[in-house]
N, C-alpha and C positions, 0 to 999 in steps of 0.2 A: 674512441668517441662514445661517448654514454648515449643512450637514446631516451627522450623524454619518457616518464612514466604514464602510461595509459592509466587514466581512473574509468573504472566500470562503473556504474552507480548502481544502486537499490535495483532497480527497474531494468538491471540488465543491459543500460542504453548506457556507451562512452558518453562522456560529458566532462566538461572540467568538474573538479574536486570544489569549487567554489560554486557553482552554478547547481552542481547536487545538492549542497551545502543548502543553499537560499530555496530550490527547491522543497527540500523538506522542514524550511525553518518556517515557508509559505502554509504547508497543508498544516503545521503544526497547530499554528495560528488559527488558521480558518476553524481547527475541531477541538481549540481547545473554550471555545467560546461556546454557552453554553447550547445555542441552537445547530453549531456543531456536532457538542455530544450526544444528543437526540439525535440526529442525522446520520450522524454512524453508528449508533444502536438499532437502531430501525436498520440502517445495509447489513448489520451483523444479524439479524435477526431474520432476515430475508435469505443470508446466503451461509455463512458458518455457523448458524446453529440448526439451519434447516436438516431435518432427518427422511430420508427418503426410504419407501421400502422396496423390496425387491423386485418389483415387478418396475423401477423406474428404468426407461429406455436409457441406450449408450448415447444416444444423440441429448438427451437431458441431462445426463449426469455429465456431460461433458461442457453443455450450457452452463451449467450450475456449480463447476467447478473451474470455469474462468471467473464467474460473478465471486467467488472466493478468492483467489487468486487475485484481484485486483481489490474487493476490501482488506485482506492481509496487506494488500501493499501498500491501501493510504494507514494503515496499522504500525508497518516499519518505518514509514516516513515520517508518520509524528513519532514516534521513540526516537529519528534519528536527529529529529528536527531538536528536542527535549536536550540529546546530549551534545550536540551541536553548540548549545546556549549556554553550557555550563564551563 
């Protein structure tokens, strides 16, 4: 007896392969317009291109490195949303 295949999505979270799908074909959407792409230029600019220097705490770099960590991920979601469509 075969067992269903588990889809893991983007985001780490089980989910049908279809609902991941709409999910990232959603965010694609929403940043591919253009008050989107401002909107995710500004989070990148806030949190992936921020440089911090040595003197910055563990409790901040660990702040600042989930607010990464989650613009990367509406980042994968529109690429996934893009090849999704094609």
């Amino acid at each position: 007896m075969e067992r269903p295949k588990v889809n893991i999505g983007i985001d780490g979270i089980q989910r049908t392969k279809e609902l991941d799908r709409q999910i990232s074909m959603m965010v694609a959407e929403i940043f591919s317009a253009p008050t989107g792409k401002e909107v995710l230029k500004y989070f990148r600019s806030m949190t992936i291109e921020m440089v911090n220097g040595p003197n910055v705490s563990t409790e901040e770099l660990r702040h600042l490195e989930g607010q990464r960590y989650f613009v990367a991920l509406i980042e994968q979601r529109i690429a996934h949303g893009h090849r999704s469509k094609q």
